[in-house]
C-alpha positions as CSV (number, residue, x, y, z in Angstrom):
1,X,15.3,104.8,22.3
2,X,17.5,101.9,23.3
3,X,16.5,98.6,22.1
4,X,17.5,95.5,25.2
5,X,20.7,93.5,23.6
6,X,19.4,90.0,22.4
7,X,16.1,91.3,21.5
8,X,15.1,91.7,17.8
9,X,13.1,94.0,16.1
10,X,12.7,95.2,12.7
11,X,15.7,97.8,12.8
12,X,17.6,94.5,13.5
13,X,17.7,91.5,10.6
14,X,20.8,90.3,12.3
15,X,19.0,89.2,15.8
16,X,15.6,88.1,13.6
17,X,18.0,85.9,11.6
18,X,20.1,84.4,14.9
19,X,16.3,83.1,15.8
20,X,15.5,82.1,12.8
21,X,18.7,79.9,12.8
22,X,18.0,78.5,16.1
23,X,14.9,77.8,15.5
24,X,16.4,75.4,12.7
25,X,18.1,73.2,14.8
26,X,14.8,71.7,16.0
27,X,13.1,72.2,12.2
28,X,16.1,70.1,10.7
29,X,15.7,66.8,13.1
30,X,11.8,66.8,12.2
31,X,12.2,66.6,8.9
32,X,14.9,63.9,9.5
33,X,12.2,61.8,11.3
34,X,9.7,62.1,9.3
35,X,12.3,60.6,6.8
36,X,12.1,57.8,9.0
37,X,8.4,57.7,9.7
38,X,7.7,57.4,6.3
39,X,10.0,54.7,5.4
40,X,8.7,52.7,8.4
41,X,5.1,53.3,7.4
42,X,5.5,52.0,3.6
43,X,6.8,48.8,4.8
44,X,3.8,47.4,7.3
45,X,0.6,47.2,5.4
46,X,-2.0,45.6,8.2
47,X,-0.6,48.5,10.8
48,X,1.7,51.0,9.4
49,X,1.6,53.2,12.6
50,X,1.2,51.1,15.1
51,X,4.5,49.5,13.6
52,X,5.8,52.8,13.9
53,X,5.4,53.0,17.2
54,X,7.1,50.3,18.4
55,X,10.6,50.7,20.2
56,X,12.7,49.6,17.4
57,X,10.7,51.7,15.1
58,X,11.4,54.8,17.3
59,X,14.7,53.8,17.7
60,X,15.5,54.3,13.7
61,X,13.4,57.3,13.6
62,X,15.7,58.8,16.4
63,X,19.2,57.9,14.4
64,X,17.6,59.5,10.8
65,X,16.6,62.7,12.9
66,X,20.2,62.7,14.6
67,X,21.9,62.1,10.9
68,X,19.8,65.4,10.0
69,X,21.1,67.3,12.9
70,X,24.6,66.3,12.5
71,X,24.7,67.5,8.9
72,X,23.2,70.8,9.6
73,X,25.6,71.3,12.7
74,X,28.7,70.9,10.2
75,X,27.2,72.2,7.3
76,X,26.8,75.8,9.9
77,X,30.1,75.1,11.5
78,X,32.2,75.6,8.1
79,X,29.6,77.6,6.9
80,X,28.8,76.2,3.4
81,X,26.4,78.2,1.6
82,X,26.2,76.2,-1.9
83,X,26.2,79.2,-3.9
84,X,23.3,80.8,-2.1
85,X,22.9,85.2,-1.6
86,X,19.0,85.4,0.0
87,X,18.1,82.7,2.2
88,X,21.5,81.2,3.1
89,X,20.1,79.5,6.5
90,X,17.1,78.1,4.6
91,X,19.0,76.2,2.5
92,X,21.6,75.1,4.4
93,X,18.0,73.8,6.6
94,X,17.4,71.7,2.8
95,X,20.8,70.2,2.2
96,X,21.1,69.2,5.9
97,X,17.7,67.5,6.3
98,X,17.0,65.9,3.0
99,X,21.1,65.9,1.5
100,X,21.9,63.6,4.8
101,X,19.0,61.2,3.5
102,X,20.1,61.2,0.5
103,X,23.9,60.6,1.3
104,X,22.9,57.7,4.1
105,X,21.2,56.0,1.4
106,X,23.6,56.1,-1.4
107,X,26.1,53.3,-2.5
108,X,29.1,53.5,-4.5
109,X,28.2,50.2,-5.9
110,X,26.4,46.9,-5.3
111,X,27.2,43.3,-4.6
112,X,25.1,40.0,-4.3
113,X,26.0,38.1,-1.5
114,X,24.6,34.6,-2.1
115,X,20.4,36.0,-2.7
116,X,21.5,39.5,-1.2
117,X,22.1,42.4,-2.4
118,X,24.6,44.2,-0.5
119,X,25.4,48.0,-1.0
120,X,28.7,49.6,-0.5
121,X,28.8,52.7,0.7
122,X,27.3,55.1,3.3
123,X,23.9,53.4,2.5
124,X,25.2,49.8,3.9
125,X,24.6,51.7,7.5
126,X,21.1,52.1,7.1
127,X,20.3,49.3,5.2
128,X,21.6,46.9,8.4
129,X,20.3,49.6,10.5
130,X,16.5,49.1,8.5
131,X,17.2,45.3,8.2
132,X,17.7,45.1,12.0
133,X,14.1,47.6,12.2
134,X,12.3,45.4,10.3
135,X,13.1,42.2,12.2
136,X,12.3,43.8,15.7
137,X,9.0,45.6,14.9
138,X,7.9,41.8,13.5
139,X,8.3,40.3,16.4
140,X,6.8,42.8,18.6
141,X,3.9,42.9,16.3
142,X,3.7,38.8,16.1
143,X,1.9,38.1,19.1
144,X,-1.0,41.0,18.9
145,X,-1.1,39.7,15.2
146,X,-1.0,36.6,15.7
147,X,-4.4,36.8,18.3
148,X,-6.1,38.9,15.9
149,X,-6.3,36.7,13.0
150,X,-7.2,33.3,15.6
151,X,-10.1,36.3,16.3
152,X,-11.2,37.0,12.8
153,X,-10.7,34.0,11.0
154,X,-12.8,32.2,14.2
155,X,-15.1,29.6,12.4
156,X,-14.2,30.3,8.8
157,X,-14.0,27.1,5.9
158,X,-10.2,27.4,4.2
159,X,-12.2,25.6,1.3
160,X,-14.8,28.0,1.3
161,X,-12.6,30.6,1.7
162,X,-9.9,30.7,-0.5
163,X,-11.4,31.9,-3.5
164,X,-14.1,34.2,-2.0
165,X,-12.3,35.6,0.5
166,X,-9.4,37.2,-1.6
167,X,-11.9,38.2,-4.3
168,X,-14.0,40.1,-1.9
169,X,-10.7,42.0,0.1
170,X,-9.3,43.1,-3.4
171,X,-12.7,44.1,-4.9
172,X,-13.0,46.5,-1.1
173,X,-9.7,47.9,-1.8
174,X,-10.1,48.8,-5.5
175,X,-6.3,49.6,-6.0
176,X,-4.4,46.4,-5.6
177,X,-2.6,45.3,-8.9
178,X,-3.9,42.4,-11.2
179,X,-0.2,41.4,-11.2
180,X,-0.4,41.5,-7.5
181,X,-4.0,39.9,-7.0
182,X,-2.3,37.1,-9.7
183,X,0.7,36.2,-7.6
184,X,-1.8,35.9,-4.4
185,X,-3.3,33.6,-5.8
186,X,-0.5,31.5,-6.6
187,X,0.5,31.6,-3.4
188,X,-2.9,30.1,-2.1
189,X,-2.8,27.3,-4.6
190,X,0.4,26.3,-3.2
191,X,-1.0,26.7,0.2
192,X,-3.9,24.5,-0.7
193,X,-2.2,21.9,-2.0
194,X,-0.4,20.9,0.6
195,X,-1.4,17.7,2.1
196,X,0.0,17.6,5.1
197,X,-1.4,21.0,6.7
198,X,-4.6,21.1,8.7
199,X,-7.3,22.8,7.2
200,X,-7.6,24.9,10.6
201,X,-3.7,25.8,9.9
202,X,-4.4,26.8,6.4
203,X,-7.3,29.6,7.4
204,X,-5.0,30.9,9.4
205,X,-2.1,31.5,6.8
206,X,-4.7,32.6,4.3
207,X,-5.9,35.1,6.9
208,X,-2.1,36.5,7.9
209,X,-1.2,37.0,4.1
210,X,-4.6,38.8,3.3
211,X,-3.6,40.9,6.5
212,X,-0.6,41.7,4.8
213,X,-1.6,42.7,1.4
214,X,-4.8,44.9,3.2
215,X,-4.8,45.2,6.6
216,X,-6.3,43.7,9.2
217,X,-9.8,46.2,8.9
218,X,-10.4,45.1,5.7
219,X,-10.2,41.4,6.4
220,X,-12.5,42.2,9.1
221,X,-14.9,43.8,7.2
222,X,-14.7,41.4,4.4
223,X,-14.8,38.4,7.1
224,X,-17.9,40.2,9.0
225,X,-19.9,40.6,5.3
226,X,-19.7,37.3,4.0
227,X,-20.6,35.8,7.3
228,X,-22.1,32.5,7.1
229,X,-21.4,32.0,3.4
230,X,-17.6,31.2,4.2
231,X,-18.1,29.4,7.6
232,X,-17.7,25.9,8.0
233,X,-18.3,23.0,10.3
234,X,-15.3,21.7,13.0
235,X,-14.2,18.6,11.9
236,X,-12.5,15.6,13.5
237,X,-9.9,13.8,11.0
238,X,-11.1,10.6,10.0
239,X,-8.9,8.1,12.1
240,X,-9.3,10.3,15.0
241,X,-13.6,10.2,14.3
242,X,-13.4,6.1,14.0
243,X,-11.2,5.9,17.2
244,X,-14.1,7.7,19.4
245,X,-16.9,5.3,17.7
246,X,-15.2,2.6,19.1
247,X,-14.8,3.8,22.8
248,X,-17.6,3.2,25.0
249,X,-18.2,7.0,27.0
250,X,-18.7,5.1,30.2
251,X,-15.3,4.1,30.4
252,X,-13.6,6.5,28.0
253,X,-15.3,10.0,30.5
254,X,-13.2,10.8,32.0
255,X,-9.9,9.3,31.8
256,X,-9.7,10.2,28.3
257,X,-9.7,13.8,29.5
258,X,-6.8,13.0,31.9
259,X,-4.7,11.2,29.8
260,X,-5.6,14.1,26.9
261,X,-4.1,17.1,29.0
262,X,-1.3,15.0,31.0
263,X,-0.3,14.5,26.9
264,X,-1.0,17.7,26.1
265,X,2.0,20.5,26.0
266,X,0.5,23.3,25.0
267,X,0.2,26.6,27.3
268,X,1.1,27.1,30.8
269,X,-0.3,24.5,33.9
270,X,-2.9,27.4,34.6
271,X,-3.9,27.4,31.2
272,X,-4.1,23.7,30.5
273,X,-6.1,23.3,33.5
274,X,-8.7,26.3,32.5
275,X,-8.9,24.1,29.6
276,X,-9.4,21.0,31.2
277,X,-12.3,22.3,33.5
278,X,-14.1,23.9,30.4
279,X,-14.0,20.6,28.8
280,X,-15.3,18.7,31.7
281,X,-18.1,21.5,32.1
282,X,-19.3,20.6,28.5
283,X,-19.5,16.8,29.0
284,X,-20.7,16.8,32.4
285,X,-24.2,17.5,31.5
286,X,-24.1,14.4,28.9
287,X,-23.7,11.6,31.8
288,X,-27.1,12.6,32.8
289,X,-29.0,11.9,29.3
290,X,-29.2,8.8,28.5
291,X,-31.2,8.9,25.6
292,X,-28.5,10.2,23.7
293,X,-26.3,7.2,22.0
294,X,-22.8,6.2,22.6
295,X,-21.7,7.3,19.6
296,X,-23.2,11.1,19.9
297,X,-21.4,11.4,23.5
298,X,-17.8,10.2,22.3
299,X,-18.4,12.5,18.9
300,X,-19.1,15.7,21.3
301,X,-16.2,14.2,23.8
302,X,-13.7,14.9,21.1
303,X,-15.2,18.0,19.4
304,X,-14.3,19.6,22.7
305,X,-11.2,18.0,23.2
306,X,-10.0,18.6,19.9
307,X,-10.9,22.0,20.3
308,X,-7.6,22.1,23.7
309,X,-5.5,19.5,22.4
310,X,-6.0,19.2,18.9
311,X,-6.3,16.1,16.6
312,X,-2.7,14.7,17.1
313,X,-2.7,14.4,20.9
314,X,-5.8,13.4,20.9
315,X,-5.9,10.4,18.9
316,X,-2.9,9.9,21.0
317,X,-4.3,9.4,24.0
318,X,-7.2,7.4,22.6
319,X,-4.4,4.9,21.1
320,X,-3.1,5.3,24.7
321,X,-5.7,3.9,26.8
322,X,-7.7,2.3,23.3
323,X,-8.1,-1.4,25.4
324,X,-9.2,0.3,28.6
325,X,-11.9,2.2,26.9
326,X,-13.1,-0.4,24.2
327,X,-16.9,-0.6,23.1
328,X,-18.6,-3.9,23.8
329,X,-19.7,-5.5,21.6
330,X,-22.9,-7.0,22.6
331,X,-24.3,-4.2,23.7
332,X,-23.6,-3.0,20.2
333,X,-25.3,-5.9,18.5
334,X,-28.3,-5.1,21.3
335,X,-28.4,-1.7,20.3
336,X,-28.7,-2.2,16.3
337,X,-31.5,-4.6,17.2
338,X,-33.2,-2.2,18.7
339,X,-33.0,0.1,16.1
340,X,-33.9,-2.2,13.6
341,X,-37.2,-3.4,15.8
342,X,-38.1,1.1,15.8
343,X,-37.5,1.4,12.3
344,X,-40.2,-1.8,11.9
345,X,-42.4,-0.2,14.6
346,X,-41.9,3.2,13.0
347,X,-43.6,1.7,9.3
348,X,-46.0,-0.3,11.3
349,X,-44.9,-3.4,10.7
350,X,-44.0,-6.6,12.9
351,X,-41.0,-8.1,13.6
352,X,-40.9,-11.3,11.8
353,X,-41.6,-14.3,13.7
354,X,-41.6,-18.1,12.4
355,X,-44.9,-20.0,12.4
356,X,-46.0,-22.3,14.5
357,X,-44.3,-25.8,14.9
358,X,-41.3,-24.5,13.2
359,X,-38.0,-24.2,15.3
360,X,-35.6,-22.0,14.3
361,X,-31.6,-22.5,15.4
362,X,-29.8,-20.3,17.0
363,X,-27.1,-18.9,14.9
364,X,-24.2,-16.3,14.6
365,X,-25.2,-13.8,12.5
366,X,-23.0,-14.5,9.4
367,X,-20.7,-11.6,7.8
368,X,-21.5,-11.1,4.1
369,X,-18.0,-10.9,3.3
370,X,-17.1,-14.3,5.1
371,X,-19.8,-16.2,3.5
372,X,-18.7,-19.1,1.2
373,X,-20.8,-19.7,-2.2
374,X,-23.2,-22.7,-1.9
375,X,-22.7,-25.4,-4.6
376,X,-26.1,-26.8,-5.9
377,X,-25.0,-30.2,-4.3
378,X,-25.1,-28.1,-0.6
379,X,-28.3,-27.0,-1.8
380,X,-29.5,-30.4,-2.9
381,X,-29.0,-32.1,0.1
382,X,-30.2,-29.5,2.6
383,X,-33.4,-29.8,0.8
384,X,-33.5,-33.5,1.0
385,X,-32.6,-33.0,4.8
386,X,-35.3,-30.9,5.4
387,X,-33.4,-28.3,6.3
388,X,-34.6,-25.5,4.3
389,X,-38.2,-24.3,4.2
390,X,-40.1,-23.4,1.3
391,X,-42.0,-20.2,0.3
392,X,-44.7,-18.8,2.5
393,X,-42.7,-20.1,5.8
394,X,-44.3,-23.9,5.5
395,X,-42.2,-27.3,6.1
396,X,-42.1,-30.4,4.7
């Protein structure tokens, strides 16, 4: 019986051994890669494979699998068999897949280059080639990064946070370090004590560095279970708050909210203006209640301008049109009056009123801190003028 040339059976080890060989030039590349996989992988903590597959990822996947191939091609070409009798092809497969890793990644010695370490030999290829990775698969992961933490950390107290928070991520994972959970911690201390970061900054760098040490699910989680306990108020700074009490709404909606966005260079013109028409949506509604107080309006006028702008363009543009905008101050005085007659009403008492026959002048109210001390001889002869009545509101 004749057997068809090029096909193998048992009778013939030589034509099941040709396959097998072939079938090694494909095995030899995917071990290569998954080299590569793996070292891309260990280095992203919040998203190892969705680092890996990102273009420049693939890219240094695709040069560890060629380094594989290339090493098996000459290692078949001048057929070394490194001492081998049974099994030659298998490990030539070996030395070729995992020797060209190895070899890539060796260094005849090292040098520092000002905080670097630099490698000389073979593995300087690979370490540019990983540096280069590393860089490129960061910014292609910044953005989607960058609007998931704005997502989870939505709300959240850094004050509140910063101790709880961590505690509860690391207690979820259950195999971080001490000695890494200790220089964490370190980290947020020096984050907190900075003085010139906002508070809504801060949250956010506490939430990108707890992202990195457990990944963005866990933060979730964590973020989703301590709920309310960790959320916090938004605030206005304290110059930008005392700014807005002295604006009158009238005058301050809604030129404030032009001058705010014409300031304002943040996002595209769509986006600025999506913004502007959410804010004037809000206030709106607040021009038709009147029972609210000026001071209410003008505090949720720049909640929700805060909330486009921020604080620093915003108390910009108050300073801006601050004289165009200005309270008065007589309907200020008219208003505390007011309050003061509810609060009498509210006890039900009277507003105090002079008897009969007695004539009271019509003074400015005189500021505590201006008043000048009264000498007994003032005192003396105000009495002797008549001036001052006695106890129980009766005259000389």
């Amino acid at each position: 019986m004749s057997i068809p040339q090029g096909e193998a059976t048992m009778a013939d080890p030589a034509g099941i051994a040709w396959q097998l060989s072939d079938l090694w030039y494909f095995g030899v590349p995917s071990i290569g890669a998954a080299v590569g996989v793996t070292e891309v992988i260990s280095r992203y903590k919040d998203a190892p494979f969705l680092a890996a597959q990102t273009g420049p990822a693939r890219a240094y996947v695709l040069v560890n699998a060629l380094a594989a191939l290339f090493a098996y091609v000459l290692i078949r070409n001048f057929d070394f068999k490194f001492g081998a009798q049974d099994q030659v092809i298998l490990v030539q497969a070996l030395v070729a897949s995992l020797g060209s890793m190895a070899f890539f990644r060796s260094s005849l010695f090292s040098m520092k280059v000002g905080e670097t370490d630099v490698s000389v030999g073979p593995a300087i290829f690979f370490q540019i080639l990983l540096f280069a990775t590393d860089r490129a698969c960061d910014r292609e992961r910044a953005k989607p990064r960058s609007a998931e933490v704005i997502r989870i950390m939505q709300g959240v107290s850094f004050e509140l946070a910063r101790d709880s928070l961590p505690s509860f991520c690391f207690e979820l994972m259950q195999n971080i370090p001490a000695s890494e959970q200790q220089k964490f911690r370190l980290v947020i201390d020096a984050l907190a004590s900075s003085t010139r970061m906002p508070d809504s900054v801060k949250v956010l760098n506490l939430g990108l560095m707890l992202m990195n040490a457990v990944g963005q699910q866990v933060l979730e989680a964590a973020v989703a279970a301590l709920g309310e306990k960790i959320q916090g108020p938004a605030k206005l700074e304290l110059k930008v708050f005392i700014a807005l009490q002295r604006a009158d709404f009238d005058k301050a909606y809604p030129l404030l909210v032009d001058i705010a966005f014409i300031m304002s260079r943040y996002g595209s013109p769509a986006a600025q203006e999506a913004a502007k028409t959410a804010v004037l949506k809000e206030i709106e509604p607040l021009t038709r209640q009147p029972h609210l107080d000026n001071g209410a309006k003008m505090t949720q006028l720049g909640l929700s301008l805060q909330q486009r702008v921020g604080d620093a363009v915003l108390l910009a543009a108050i300073e801006q049109v601050a004289d165009g905008i200005k309270g008065d101050p007589d309907r200020e005085d008219q208003a505390q009056a007011e309050d003061a007659e509810s609060a009498h009403a509210q006890k039900g008492q009277q507003p105090q009123t002079p008897p009969p026959g007695v004539v009271v002048p019509n003074v400015t109210p005189i500021r505590p801190d201006v008043v000048a001390p009264v000498t007994d001889t003032d005192a003396a002869t105000d009495h002797a003028a008549g001036d001052v009545p006695k106890a129980g509101g009766a005259s000389d």
